[in-house]
Backbone as a chain_set.jsonl record, in Angstrom:
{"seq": "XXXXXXXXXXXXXXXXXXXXXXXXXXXXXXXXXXXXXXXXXXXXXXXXXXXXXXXXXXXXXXXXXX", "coords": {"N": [[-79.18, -90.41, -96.805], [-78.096, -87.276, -96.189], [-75.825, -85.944, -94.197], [-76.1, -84.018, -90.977], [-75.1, -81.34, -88.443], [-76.004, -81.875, -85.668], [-76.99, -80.388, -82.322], [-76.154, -81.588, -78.891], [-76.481, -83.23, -76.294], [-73.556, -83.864, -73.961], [-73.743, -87.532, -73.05], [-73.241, -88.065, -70.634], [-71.704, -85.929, -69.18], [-73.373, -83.777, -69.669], [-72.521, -81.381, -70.877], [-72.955, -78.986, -73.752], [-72.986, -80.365, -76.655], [-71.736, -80.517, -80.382], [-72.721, -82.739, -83.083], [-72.877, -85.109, -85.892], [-75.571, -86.364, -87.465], [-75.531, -88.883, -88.448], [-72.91, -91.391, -88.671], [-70.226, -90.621, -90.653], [-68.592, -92.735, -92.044], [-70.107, -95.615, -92.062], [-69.547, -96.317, -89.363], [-71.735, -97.372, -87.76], [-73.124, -98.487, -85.376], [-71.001, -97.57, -83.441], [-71.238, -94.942, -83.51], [-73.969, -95.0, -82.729], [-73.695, -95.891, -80.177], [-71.304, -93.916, -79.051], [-72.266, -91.863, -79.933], [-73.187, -89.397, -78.529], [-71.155, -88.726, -76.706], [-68.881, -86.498, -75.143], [-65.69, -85.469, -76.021], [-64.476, -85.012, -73.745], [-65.103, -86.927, -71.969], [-65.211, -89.412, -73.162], [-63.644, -92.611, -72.685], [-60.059, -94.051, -72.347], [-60.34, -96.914, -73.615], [-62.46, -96.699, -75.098], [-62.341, -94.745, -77.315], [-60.398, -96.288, -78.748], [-61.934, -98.594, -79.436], [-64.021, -96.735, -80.959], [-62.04, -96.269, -82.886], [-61.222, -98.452, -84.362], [-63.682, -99.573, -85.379], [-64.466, -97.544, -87.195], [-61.869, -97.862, -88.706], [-62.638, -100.64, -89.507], [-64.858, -100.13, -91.183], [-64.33, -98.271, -92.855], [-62.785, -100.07, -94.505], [-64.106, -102.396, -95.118], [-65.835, -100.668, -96.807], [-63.791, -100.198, -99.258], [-62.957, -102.431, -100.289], [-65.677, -103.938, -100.436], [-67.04, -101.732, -102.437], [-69.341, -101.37, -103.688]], "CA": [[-79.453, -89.247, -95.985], [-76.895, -86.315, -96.288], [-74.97, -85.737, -93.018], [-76.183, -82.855, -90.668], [-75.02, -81.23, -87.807], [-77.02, -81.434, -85.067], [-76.904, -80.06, -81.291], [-76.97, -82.513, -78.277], [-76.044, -83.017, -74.381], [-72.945, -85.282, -73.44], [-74.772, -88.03, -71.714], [-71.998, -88.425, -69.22], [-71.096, -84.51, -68.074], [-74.249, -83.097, -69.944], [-72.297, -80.334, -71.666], [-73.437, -78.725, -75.009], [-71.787, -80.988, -77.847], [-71.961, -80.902, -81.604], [-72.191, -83.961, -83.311], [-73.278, -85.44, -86.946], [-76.58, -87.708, -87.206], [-74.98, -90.562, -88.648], [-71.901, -91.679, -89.033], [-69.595, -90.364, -92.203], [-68.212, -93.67, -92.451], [-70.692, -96.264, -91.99], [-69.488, -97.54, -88.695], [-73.126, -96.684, -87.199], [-72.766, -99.017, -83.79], [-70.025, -96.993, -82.497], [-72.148, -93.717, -83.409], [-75.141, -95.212, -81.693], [-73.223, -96.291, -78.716], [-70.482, -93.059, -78.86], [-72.437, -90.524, -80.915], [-73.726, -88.287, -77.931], [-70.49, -88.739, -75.668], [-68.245, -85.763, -75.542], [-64.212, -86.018, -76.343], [-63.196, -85.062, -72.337], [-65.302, -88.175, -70.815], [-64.441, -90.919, -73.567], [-62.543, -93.176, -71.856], [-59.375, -94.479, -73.709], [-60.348, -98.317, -74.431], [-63.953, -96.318, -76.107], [-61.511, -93.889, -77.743], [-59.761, -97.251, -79.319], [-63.023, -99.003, -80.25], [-64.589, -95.996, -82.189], [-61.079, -95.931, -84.286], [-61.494, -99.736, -84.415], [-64.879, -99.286, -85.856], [-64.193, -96.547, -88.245], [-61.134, -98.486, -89.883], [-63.867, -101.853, -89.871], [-65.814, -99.933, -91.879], [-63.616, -97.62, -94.177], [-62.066, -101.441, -94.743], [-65.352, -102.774, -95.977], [-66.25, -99.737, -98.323], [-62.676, -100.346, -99.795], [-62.639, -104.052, -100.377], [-66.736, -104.14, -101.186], [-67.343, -99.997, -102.633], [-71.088, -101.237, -103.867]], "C": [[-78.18, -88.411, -95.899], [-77.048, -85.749, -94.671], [-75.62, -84.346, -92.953], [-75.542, -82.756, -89.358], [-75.869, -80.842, -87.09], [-76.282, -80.927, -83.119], [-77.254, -80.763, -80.046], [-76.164, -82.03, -77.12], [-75.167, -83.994, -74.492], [-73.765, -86.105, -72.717], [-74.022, -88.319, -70.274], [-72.29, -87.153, -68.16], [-72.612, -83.004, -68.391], [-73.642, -81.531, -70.919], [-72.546, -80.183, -73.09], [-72.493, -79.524, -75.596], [-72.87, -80.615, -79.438], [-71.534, -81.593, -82.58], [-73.139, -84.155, -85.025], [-74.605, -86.428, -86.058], [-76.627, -88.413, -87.717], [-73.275, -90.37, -88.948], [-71.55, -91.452, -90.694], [-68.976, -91.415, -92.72], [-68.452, -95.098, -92.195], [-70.57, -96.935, -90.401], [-70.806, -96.755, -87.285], [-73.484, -97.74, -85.718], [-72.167, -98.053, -82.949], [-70.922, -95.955, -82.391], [-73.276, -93.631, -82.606], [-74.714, -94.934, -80.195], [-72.112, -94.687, -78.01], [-70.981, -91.786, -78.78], [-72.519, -89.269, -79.729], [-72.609, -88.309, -76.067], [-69.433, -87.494, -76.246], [-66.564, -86.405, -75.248], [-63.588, -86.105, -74.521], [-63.869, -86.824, -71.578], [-65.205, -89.534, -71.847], [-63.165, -91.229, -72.806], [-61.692, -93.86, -73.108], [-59.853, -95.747, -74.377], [-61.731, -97.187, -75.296], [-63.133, -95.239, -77.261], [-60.676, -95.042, -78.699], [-61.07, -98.17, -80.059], [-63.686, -98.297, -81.047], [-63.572, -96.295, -83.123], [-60.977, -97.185, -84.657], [-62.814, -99.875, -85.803], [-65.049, -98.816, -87.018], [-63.45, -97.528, -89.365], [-62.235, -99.679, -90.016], [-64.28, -101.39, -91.357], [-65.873, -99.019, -93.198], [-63.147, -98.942, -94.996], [-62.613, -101.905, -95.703], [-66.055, -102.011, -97.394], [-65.174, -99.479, -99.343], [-62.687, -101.155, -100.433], [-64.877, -104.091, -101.258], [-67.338, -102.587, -101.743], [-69.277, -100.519, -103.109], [-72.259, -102.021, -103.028]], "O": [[-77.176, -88.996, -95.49], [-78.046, -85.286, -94.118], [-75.806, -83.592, -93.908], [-75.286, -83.847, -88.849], [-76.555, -79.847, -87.323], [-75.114, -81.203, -82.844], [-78.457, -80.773, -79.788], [-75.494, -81.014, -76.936], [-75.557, -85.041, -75.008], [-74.481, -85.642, -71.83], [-74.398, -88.718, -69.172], [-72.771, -87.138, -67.027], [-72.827, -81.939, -67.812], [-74.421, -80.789, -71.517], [-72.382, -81.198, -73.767], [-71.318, -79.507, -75.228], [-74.088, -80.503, -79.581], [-70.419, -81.447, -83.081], [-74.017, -83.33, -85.274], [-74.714, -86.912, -84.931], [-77.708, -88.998, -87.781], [-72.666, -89.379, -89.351], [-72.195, -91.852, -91.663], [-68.679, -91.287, -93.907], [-67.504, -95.875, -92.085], [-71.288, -97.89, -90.102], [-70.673, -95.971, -86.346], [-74.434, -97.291, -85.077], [-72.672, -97.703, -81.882], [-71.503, -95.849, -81.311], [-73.628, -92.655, -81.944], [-75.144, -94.144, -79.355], [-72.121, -94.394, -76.815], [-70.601, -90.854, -78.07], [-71.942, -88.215, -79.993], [-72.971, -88.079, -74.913], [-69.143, -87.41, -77.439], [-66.247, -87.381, -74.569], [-62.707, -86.84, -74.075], [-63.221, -87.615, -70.891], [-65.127, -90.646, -71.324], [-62.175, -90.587, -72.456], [-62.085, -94.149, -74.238], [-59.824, -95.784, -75.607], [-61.486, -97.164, -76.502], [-63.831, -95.13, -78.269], [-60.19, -94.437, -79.655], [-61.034, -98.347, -81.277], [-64.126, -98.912, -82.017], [-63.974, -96.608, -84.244], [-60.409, -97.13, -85.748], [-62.622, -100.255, -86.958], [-65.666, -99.427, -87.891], [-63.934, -97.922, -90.426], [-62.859, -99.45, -91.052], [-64.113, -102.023, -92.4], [-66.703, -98.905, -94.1], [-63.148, -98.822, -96.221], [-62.163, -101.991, -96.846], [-66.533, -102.44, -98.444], [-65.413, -98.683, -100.251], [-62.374, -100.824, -101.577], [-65.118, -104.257, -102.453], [-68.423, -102.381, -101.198], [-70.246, -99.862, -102.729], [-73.445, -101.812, -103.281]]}, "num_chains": 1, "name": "protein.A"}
């Protein structure tokens, strides 16, 4: 599925965000759990587990690419 941008609500503060509908680098947990939070109300440890996540999963498409 080729990456779109789509238009959603923070679920925290409710303000307009725009966000992808999947993850560009497989780590599709965090996206589930992150995707529709905007940058002012991530808190730092969630701000450390997305980039957690991300490297996981850039790691994996490095080490296994098929």
């Amino acid at each position: 599925m080729k990456p779109r941008i789509i238009s959603t609500k923070c679920k925290r503060c409710g303000k307009n965000i725009a966000t992808l509908n999947r993850s560009l680098y497989g780590a599709n947990a965090a996206k589930a759990q992150y995707g529709s939070i905007c940058k002012d109300c991530l808190l730092p440890h969630e701000k450390i587990e997305i980039e957690k996540a991300v490297e996981n999963a850039v790691y994996r498409k490095v080490i296994s690419p098929n």
